[in-house]
C-alpha positions in Angstrom: -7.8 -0.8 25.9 -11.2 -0.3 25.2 -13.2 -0.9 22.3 -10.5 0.6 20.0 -11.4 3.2 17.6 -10.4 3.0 13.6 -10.0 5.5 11.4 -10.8 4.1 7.7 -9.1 6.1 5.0 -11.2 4.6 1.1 -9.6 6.5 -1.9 -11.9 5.8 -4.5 -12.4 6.2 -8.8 -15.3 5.2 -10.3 -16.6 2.8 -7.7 -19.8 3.0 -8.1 -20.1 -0.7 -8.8 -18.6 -2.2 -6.4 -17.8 0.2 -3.3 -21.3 0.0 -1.6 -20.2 -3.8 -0.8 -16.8 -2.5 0.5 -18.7 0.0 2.7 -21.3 -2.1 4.3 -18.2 -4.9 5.1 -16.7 -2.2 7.0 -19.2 -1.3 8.8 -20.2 -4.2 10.0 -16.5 -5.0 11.0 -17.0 -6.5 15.0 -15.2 -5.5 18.5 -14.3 -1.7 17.0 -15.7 1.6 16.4 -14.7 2.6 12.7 -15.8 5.9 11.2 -14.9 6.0 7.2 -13.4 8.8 5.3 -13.2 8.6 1.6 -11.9 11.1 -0.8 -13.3 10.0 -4.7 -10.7 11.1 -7.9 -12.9 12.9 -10.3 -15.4 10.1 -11.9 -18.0 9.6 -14.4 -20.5 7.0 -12.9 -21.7 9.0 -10.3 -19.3 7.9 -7.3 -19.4 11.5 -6.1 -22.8 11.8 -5.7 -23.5 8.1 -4.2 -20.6 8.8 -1.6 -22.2 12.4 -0.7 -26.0 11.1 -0.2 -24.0 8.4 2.0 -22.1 11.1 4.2 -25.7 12.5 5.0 -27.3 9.4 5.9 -24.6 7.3 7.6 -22.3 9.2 10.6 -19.9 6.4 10.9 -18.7 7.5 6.9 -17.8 11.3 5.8 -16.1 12.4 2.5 -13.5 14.9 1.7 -14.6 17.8 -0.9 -15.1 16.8 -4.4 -13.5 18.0 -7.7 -9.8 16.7 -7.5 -7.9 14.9 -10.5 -5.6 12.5 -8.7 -5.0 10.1 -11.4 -3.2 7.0 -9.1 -4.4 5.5 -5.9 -1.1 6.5 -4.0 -2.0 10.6 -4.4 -5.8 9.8 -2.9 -4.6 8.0 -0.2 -1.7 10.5 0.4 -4.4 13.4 0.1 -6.4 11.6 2.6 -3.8 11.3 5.2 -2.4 14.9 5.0 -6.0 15.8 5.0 -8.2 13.9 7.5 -7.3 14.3 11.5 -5.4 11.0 12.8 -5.4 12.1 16.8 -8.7 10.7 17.9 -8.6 7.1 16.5 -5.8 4.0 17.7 -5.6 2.9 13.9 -5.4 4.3 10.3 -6.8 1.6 8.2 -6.4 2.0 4.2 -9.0 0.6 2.1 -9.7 0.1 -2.1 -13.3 0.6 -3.2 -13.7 -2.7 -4.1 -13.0 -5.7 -1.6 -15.4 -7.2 1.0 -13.8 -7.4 4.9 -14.4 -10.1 6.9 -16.0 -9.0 10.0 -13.1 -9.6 11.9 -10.4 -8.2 9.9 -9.7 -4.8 11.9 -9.9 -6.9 15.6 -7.5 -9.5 14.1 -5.1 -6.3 13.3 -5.9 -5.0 16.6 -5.3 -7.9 18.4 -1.6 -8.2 16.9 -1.0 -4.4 17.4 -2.5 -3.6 21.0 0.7 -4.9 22.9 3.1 -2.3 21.2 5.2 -4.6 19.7 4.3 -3.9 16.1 3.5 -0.7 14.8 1.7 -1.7 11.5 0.1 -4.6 10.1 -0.9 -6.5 6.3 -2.1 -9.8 6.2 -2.3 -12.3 3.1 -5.4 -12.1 0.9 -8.0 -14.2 -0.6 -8.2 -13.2 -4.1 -11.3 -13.9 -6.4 -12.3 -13.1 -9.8 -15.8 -12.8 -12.0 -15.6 -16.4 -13.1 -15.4 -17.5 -9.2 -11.8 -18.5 -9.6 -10.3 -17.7 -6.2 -6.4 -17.9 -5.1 -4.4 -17.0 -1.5 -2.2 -14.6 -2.1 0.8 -15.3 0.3 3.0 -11.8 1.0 3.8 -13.3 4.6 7.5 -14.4 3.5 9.8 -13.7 6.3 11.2 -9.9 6.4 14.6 -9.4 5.3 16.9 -6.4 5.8 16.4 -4.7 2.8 13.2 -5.5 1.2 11.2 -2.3 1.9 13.6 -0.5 -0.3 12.3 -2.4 -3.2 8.7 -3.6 -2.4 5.7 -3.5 -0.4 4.2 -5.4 2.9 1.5 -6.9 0.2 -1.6 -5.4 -0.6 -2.6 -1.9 1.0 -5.7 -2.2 1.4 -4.4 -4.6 4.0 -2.5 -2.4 5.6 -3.4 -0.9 9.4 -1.3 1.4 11.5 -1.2 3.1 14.6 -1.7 6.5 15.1 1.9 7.3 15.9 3.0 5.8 12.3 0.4 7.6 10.3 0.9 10.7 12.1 4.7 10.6 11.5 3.7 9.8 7.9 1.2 12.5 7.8 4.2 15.0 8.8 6.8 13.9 5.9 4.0 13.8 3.6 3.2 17.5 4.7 6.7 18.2 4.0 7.9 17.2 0.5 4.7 17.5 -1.2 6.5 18.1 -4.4 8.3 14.9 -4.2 5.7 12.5 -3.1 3.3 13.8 -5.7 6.2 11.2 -7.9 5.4 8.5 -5.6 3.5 5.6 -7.7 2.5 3.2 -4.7 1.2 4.7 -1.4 1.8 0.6 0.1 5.4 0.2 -1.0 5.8 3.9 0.7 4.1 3.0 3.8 6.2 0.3 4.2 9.5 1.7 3.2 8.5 4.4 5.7 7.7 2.5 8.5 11.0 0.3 8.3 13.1 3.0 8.2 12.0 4.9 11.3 12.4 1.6 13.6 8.5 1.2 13.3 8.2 -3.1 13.6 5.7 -4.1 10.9 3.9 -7.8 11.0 2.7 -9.3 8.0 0.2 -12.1 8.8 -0.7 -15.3 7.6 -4.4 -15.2 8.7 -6.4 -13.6 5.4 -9.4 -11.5 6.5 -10.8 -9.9 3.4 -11.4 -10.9 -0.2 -9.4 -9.2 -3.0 -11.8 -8.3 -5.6 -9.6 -8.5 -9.3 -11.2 -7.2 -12.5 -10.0 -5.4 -15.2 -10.2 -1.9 -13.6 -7.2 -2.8 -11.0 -4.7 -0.5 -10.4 -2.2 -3.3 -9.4 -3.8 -6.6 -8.6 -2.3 -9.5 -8.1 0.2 -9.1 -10.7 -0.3 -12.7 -11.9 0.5 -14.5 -15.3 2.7 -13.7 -17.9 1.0 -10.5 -19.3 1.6 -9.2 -15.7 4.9 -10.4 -15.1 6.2 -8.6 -19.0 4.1 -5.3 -17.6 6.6 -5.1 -14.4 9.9 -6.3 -16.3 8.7 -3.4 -18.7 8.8 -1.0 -16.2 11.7 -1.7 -14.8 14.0 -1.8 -17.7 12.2 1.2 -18.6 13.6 3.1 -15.3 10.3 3.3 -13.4 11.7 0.9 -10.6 14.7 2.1 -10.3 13.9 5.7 -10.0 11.0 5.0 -7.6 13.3 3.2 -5.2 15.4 5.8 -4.8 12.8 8.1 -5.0 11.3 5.9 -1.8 14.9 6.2 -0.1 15.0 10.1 -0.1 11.9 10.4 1.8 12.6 8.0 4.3 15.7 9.2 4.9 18.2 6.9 3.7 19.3 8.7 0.4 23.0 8.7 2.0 23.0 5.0 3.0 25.6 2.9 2.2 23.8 0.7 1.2 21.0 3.0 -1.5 24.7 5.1 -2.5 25.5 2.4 -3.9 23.0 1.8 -6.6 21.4 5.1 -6.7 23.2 6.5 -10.0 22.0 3.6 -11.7 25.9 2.8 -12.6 26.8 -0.7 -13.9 29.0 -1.7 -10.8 26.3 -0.1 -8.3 23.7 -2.6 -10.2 25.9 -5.5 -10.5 26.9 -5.4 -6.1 22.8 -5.1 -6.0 22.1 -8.0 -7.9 24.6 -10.0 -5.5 22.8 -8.7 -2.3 19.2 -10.6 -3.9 19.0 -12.4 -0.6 18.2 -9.7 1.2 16.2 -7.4 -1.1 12.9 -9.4 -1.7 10.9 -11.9 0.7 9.6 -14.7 -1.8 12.2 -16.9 -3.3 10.9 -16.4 -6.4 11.3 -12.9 -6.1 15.0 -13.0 -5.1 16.0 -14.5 -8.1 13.8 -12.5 -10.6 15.3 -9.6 -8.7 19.3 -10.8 -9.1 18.4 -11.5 -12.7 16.9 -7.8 -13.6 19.9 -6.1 -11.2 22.0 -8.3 -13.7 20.0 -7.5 -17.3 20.6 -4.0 -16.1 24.0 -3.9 -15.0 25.3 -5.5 -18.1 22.9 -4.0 -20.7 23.1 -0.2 -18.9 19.4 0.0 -19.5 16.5 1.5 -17.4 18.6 4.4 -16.2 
């Protein structure tokens, strides 16, 4: 192949300080051609404005028009995808506004997808926050047969997939606008997605780019108690459930066995879903978090 060509798709929201790093770490990203499209949720530091006066300058970076109130990550990056034309690049990267790449991040994820075998990629992270605290973040755990109903493939802004992937995404996106407008996480739907349709997804060890946390994260880490509370929160509030099988309509597999099961939310449904933990989430941690909220929510009859 030759020098492959990557399509960067940067949803930002008030970014104004931090995005110019993210920018100039993609550009300088070695051994591909990347051209950058961002589309900016209606902001009040100026983002717009910086991101324009960078369209006319730079020709590797354009922007989508201005004005939109998107008010999540997941409808910018959706917009961007149903928006932007996929055809003449090998890869759709995602990025946030506020990470740095290593220079090698996109030919590491080129490397791993130029043989065919794998259709998208994600990678572990190198976290870091203001006080120079700085943490891997491992999402690498081995697949197991149902996790993508139930989580993502780590952090989007990790995430790169060939064209063929993002252009079927682009077409079910296209076509139930109405119900991905509920979808929270773009990742956890690019993932969900690409499992379903046979597309083989790698998750890598190797961390090429530094996750930026501070208080304006949408989803970070999700570290420490105050985080861990926020998701049990949500999903004995309903949010999780309803998202998965939100997630399992799109992609399809509304009428699996395996989703009818659960999908009314009914104490049984819950209580075989909280037996099948092995096979829902990656990290071992996870598993059993997971049997244990199937369990509060069979019994209890909450969060539906």
């Amino acid at each position: 192949m030759k020098t492959p060509k990557v399509l960067v798709l940067l949803a930002a929201y008030n970014g104004r300080q931090w995005i110019e790093e993210q920018v100039q770490s993609i550009l300088a990203q070695q051994a591909v051609h990347v051209h950058i499209v961002v589309s900016v949720d209606i902001s009040t530091d100026g983002t717009e404005a910086l991101v324009s006066e960078w369209a006319e300058k730079e020709s590797r970076l354009s922007c989508l028009p201005h004005g939109r109130r998107f008010g999540g990550a997941a409808a910018n990056f959706f917009r961007l995808l149903m928006e932007t034309d996929l055809e003449a690049y090998n890869y759709i990267a995602f990025a946030d506004q506020d990470d740095v790449w290593l220079p090698d991040k996109l030919s590491r994820a080129h490397e791993v997808l130029q043989h065919g075998t794998y259709a998208a990629y994600s990678s572990d992270v190198v976290a870091f926050w203001p006080d120079g605290h700085e943490a891997v973040i491992q999402k690498s755990q081995p697949q197991v047969e149902f996790d993508y109903f139930f989580e993502a493939a780590g952090p989007g802004c990790t995430y790169v997939l060939d064209t063929s992937l993002a252009s079927a995404m682009k077409a079910t996106l296209l076509l139930h606008q109405d119900k991905v407008a509920k979808v929270s996480l773009h990742d956890w739907f690019s993932y969900a997605f690409a499992r379903a349709n046979g597309y083989a997804w790698f998750i890598d060890t190797q961390t090429h780019m530094r996750y930026r946390q501070h208080a304006s994260n949408q989803v970070g880490v999700n570290s420490g108690f105050t985080a861990y509370r926020k998701r049990v929160s949500k999903v004995l509030g309903g949010w999780w459930l309803s998202q998965a099988v939100l997630i399992a309509e799109l992609i399809g597999k509304e009428d699996d066995p395996f989703v009818v099961a659960w999908r009314d939310g009914k104490r049984m449904g819950l209580l075989g879903l909280a037996f099948k933990y092995q096979r829902c989430r990656r990290r071992t941690r996870d598993k059993y978090a997971f049997f244990m909220l199937c369990l509060i929510l069979a019994v209890t009859g909450v969060g539906r």
